[in-house]
KEDRENNU-659558 format. One line per 2 residues: number of its first residue (from 0); their letters; for each residue x negated, y, z of C-alpha. Coordinates in steps of 0.02 Angstrom, whole numbers, always signed. Layout:
# KEDRENNU-659558
NUM> a> X:Y:Z  ...
END
This chain:
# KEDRENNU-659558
0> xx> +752:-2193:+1352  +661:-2250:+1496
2> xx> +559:-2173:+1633  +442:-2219:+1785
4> xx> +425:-2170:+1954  +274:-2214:+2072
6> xx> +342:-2192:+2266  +210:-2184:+2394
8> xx> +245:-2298:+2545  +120:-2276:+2692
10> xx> +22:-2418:+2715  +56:-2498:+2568
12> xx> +11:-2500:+2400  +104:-2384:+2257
14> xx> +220:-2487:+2163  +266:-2444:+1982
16> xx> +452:-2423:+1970  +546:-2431:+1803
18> xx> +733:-2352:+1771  +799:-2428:+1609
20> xx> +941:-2353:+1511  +1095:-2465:+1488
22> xx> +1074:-2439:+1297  +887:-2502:+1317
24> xx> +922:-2671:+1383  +920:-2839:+1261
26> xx> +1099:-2862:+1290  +1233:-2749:+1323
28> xx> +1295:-2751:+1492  +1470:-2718:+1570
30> xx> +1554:-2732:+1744  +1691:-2877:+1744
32> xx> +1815:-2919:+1893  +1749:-3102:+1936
34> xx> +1688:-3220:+2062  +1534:-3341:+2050
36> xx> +1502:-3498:+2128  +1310:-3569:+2142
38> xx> +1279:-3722:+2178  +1112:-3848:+2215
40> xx> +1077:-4010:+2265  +1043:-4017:+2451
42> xx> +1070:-3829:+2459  +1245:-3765:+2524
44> xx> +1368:-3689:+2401  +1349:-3489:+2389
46> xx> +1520:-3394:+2337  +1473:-3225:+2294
48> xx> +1541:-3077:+2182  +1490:-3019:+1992
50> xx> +1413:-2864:+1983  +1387:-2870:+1794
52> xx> +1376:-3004:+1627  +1291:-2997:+1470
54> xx> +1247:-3129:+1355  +1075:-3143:+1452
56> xx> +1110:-3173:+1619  +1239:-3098:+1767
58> xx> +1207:-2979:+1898  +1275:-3055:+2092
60> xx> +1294:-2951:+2249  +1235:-3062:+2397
62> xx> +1187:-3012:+2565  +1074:-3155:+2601
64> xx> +908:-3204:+2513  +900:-3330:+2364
66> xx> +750:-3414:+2306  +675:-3336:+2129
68> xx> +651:-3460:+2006  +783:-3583:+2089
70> xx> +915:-3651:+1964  +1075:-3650:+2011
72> xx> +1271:-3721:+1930  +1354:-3562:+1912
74> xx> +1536:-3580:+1884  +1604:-3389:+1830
76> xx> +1793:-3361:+1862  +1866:-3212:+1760
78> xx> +2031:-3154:+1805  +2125:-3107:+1616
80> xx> +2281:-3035:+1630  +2368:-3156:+1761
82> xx> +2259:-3290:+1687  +2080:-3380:+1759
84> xx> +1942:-3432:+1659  +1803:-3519:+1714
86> xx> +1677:-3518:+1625  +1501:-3662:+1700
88> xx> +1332:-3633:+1661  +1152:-3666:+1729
90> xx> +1071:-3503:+1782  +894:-3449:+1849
92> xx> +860:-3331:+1989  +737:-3208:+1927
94> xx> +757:-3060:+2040  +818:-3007:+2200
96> xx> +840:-2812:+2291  +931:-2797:+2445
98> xx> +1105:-2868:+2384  +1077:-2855:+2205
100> xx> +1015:-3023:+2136  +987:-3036:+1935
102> xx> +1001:-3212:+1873  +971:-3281:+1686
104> xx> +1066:-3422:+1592  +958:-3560:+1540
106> xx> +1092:-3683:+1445  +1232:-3572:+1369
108> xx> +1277:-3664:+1221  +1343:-3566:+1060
110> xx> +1530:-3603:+1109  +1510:-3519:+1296
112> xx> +1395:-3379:+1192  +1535:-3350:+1078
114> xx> +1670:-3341:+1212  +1558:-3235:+1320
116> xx> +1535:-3123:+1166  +1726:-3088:+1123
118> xx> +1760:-3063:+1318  +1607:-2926:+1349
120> xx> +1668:-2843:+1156  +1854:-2842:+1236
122> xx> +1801:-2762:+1378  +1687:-2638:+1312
124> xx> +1825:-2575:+1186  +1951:-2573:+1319
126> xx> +2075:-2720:+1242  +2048:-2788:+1435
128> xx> +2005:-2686:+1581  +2062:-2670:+1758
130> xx> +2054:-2493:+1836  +1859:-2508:+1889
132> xx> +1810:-2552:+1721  +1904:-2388:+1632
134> xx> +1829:-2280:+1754  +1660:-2361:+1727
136> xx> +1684:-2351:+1537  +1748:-2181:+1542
138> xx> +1598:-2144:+1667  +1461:-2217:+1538
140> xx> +1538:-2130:+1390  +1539:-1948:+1476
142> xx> +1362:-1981:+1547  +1302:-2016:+1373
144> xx> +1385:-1869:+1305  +1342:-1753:+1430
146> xx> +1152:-1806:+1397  +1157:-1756:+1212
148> xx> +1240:-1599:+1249  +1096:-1564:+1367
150> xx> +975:-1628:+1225  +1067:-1501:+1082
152> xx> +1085:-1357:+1196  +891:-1374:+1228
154> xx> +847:-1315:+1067  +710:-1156:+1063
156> xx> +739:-1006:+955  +581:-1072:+835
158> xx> +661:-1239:+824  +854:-1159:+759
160> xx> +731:-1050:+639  +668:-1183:+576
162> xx> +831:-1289:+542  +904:-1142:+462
164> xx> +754:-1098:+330  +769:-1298:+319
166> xx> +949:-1322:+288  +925:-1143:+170
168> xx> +781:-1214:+54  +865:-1362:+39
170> xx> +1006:-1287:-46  +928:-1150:-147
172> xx> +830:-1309:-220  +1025:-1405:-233
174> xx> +1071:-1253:-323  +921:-1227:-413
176> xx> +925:-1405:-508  +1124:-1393:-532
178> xx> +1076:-1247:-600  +939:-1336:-733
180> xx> +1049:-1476:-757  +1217:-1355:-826
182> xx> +1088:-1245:-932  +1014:-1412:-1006
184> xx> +1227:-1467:-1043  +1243:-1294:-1127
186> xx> +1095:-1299:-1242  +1135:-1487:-1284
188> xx> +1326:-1457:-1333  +1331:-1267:-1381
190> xx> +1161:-1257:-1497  +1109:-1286:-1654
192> xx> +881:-1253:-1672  +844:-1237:-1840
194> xx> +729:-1360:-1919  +609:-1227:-1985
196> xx> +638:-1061:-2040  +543:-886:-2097
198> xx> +557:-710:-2148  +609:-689:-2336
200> xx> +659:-569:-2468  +722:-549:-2629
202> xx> +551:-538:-2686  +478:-540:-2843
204> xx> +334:-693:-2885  +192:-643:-2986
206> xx> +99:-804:-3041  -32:-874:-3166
208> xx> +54:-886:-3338  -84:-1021:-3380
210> xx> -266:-1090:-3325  -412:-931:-3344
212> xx> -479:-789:-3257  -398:-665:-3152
214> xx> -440:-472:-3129  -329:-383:-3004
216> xx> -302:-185:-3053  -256:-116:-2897
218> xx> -360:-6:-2769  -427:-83:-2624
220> xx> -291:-85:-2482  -153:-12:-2575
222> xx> +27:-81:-2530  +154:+3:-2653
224> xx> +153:-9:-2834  +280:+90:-2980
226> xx> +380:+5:-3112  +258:+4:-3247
228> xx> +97:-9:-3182  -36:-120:-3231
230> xx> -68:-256:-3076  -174:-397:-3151
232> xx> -291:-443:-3293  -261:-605:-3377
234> xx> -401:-688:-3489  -339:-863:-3525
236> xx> -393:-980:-3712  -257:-1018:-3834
238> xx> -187:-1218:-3811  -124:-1287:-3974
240> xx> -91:-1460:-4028  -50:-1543:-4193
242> xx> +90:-1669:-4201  +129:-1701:-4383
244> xx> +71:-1703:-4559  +144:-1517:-4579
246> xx> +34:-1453:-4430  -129:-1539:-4517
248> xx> -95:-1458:-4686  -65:-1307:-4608
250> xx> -231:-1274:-4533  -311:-1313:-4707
252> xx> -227:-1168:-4767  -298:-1032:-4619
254> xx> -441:-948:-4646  -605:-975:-4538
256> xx> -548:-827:-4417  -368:-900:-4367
258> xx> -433:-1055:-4370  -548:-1026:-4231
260> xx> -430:-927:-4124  -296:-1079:-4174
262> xx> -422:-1204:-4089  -458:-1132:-3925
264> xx> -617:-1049:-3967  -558:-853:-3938
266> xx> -452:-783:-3774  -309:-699:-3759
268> xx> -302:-552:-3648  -150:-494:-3538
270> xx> -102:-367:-3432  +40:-388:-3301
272> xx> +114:-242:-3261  +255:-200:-3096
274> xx> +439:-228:-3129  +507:-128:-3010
276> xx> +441:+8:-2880  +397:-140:-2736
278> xx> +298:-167:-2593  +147:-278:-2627
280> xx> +116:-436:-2540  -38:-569:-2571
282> xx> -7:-725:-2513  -185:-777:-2509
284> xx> -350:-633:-2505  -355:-577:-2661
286> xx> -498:-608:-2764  -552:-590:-2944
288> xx> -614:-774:-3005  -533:-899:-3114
290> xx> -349:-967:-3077  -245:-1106:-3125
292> xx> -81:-1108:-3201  +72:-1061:-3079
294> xx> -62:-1005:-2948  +46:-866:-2865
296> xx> -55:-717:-2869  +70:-607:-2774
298> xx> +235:-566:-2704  +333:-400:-2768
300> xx> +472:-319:-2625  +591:-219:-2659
302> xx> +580:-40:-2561  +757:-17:-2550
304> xx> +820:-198:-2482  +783:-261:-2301
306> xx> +714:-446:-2241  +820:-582:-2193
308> xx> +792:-761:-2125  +794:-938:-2210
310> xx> +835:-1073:-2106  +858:-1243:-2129
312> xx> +973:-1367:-2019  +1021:-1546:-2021
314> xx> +1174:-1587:-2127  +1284:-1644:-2002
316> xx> +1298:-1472:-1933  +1396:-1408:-2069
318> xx> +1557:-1428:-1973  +1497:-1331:-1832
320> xx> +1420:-1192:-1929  +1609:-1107:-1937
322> xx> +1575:-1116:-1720  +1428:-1000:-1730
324> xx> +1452:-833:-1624  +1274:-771:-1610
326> xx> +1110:-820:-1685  +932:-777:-1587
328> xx> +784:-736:-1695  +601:-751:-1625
330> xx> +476:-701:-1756  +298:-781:-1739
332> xx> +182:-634:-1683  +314:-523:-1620
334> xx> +368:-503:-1457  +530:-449:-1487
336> xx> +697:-535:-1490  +818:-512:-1650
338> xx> +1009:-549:-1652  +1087:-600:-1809
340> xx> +1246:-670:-1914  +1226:-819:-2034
342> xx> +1299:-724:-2207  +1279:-894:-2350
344> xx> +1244:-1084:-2346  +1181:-1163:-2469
346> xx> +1111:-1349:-2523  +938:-1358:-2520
348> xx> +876:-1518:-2619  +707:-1521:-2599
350> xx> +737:-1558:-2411  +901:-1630:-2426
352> xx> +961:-1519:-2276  +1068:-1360:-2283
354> xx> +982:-1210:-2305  +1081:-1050:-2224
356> xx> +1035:-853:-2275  +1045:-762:-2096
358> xx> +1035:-546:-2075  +973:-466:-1942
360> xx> +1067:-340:-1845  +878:-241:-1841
362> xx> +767:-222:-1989  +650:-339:-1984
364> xx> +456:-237:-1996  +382:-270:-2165
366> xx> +229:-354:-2097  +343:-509:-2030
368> xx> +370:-568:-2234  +351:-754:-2238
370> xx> +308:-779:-2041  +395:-920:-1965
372> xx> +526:-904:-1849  +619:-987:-1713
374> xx> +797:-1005:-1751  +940:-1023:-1615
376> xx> +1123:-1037:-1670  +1249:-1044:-1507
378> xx> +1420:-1096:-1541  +1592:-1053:-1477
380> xx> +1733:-1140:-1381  +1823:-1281:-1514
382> xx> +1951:-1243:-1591  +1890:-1067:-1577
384> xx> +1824:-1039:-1763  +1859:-893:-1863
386> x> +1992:-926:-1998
END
């Protein structure tokens, strides 16, 4: 951080005056017990005292004036634990206040760089330090502290708001996607989705015995028929075929009559009537037209028996089928939910899958027959399977 001041001197002009921070600068900076000798041709020696080093240049105390820009032999004595260094060098003056003179190396090779480097990182981590240089460290490092202190304890109520909703959001959101990520786990590892499933029954298929027309008996809109009672009106021709010698002298022995019902050219009427006291259910509108053989026509349900669910699953499931502790039900069109139990298995071969038989723990409404449904089966713990 830096910051400017512009003092007003009377009769002269304002001059801009710049504070740098210590943790600003290029180079670090630090205050070493030494002595410094410059020295010129055909200028007189100058023995003067370091005020600080860095790997850019030294600070000197000197209560005389030096030329800026002048270069100068420095030779820097450091006094290491009952041992001197000197360390020679070319410098430049560059700036001068009162006694404080700043002056830059020009020719500090890499070896001088390097020693300089160690000595300043020795200093400034306290491996070597006289009793000014702890205070000074220990003056630096409070300073600094105390300054972010200030900085912290500066905060407005707004700005604490604000890192609290912050730091708050940010872990309802943590929360929120550990959240995702452990439902996601439980859905991978503890469910089974069926593969397709719907409402069925133990239902009764009414269907065309062979190719003709179709008459349905029933009134408009009714839903419940009685064992006995005539449903449909079958008009369908006679098929016959002769295969052998016997079959040809056969027909040269029936009169014209059977002869033309024997070849196709008279129908045979039929009436199917209910087999049990059911619910009726058409698969398709019903209309009265021509059919074709094993068209179904319609579905019969018994009154007294309730709806269950088919479903089919892969095949590798069947080990974990023994695991299953609930089963969820969601009926297309309904809005409700429906719990179950999976009550037989079976092999089903035209879709080479297993096919399981699952009762609801609510009737099922009559109007869900043959609607598809969304089938969940959670599983238990392992080795948690009912025996």
């Amino acid at each position: 951080m830096s910051s400017s001041s512009t003092p007003t001197v009377p009769g002269k002009t304002a001059a801009n005056v710049v504070h740098e921070a210590i943790d600003e600068r290029q180079y670090v900076r630090t205050r070493i017990n030494a002595r410094v000798t410059l020295a010129a041709a055909g200028q007189p020696t100058v023995e003067t005292t370091l005020q600080d080093i860095s790997l850019g240049g030294i600070g000197l105390r000197h209560d005389k004036p030096l030329t800026i820009g002048s270069l100068y032999n420095a030779s820097i004595r450091l006094r290491l634990n009952q041992v001197d260094l000197s360390l020679d060098s070319k410098v430049r003056i560059v700036s001068q206040r009162g006694e404080e003179v700043g002056a830059q190396f020009v020719d500090l090779d890499a070896q001088k760089r390097d020693i300089l480097r160690y000595i300043i990182s020795a200093y400034l981590s306290g491996e070597i330090a006289d009793i000014n240089g702890l205070f000074n460290v220990m003056q630096r490092e409070n300073y600094i502290k105390e300054r972010k202190q200030q900085h912290a304890s500066a905060r407005s109520s707004s700005d604490r708001l604000k890192a609290v909703t912050g730091t708050l959001l940010y872990a309802a959101a943590g929360l929120a996607a550990l959240g995702f990520v452990a439902y996601k786990s439980y859905l991978l590892f503890f469910r089974i989705p069926a593969v397709q499933a719907q409402v069925s029954a133990n239902a009764q298929l009414i269907s065309m015995p062979d190719n003709g027309y179709v008459k349905f008996l029933l009134q408009p809109g009714q839903t419940e028929v009685k064992a006995g009672q005539p449903l449909a009106n079958i008009s369908t021709q006679l098929a016959t075929s002769f295969t052998s010698p016997a079959d040809m002298k056969a027909v040269a022995d029936l009169s014209p009559g059977d002869l033309q019902t024997l070849l196709g050219r008279a129908t045979i009427e039929t009436v199917i009537n209910s087999p049990c006291d059911c619910e009726v259910y058409f698969p398709s509108k019903p209309l009265d037209g021509y059919g074709y053989k094993q068209a179904p026509l319609m579905h019969l349900l018994p009154r007294d028996e309730g709806l269950f669910v088919t479903a089919n699953v892969p095949f590798d499931k069947l080990a974990d089928i023994s695991r299953v502790t609930s089963v969820d039900l969601k009926v297309f069109g309904l809005d409700q939910h429906f719990s179950g139990k999976v009550v037989d298995s079976r092999v089903d071969e035209a879709n080479k899958n297993l096919a399981l038989t699952i009762a609801p723990d609510t009737p099922l409404p009559r109007q869900a027959y043959q609607k598809p449904v969304a089938v969940d089966l959670f599983l238990g713990l392992p080795f948690t399977a009912s025996r």
